[in-house]
N, C-alpha and C positions, 0 to 999 in steps of 0.2 A: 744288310749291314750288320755285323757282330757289334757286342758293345763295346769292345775294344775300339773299332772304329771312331762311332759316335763319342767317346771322351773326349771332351774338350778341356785345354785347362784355363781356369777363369786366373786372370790376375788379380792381387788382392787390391783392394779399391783405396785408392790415393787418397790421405785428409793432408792438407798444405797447413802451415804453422809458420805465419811470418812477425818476429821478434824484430822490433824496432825498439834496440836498450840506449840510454841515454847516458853517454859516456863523458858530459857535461863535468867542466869543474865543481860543480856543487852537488857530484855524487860523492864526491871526496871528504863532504863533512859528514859525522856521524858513524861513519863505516857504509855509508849508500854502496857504494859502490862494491863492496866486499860480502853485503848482502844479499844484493843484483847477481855478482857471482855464481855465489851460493844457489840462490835457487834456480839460475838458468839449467846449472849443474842437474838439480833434483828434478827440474823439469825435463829436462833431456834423458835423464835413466828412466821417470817413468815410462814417457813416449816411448823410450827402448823397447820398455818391457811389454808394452802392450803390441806388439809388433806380434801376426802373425799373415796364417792366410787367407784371410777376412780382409785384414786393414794394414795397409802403410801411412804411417806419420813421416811424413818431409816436413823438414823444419828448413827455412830460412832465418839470417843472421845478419841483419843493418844496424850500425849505428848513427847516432849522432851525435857529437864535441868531442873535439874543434870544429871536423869537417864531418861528411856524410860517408859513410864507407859499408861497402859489402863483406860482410866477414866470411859468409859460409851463402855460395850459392843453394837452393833446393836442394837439397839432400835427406836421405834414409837417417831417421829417428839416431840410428847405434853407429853411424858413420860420425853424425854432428856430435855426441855426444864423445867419441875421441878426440875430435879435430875440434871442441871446442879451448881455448886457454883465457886463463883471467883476464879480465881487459880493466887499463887504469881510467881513470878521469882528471880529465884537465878542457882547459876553452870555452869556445861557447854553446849554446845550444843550438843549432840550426834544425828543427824542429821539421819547417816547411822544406826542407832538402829531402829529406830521409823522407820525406810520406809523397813528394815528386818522383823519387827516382824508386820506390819501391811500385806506386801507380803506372809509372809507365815503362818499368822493366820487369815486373813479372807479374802484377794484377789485370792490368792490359794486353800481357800478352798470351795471344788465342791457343798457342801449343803449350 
């Protein structure tokens, strides 16, 4: 077997990154909410930048207020950080939603 053969190429090793932001009417006071932005933002260029082939950062994107919602299935670090946009606040906090439905649609799930 030449070594040409035996090359394998290894995939870079997956770290998951699940954000559960609180899109609550009472991020609305103070600038929360505009803060929260902000550094989803700064978090997301880091993880960018650390991206190589070693490591991948996938980041997930749930919220909660009003309702519970999936912003950004698992995805690559430099994908989420385009496809992320500012999100406003308003409602309630449904807390126990967002930590259900992140449990059993992607912590519990084996792929």
């Amino acid at each position: 077997m030449t070594n040409e053969q035996s090359f394998k190429f290894q995939e870079p090793r997956s770290i998951p990154v699940i954000l559960l932001l609180d899109t609550s009417g009472s991020m609305s006071a103070n600038g929360n909410i505009d803060v929260m932005n902000s550094s989803v933002k700064t978090m997301l260029k880091d993880f960018a930048s650390q991206n190589d082939n070693n490591i991948a950062i996938k980041v997930a994107i749930y919220t909660f207020g009003p309702d519970v919602k999936q912003i950004l299935p698992l995805t690559n670090a430099i994908d989420a950080l385009e496809r992320y946009q500012d999100l406003s606040a308003n409602g309630g906090t449904p807390l126990g939603g967002a930590l259900n439905l992140v449990k059993n649609g992607l912590i519990e799930d084996k792929e």
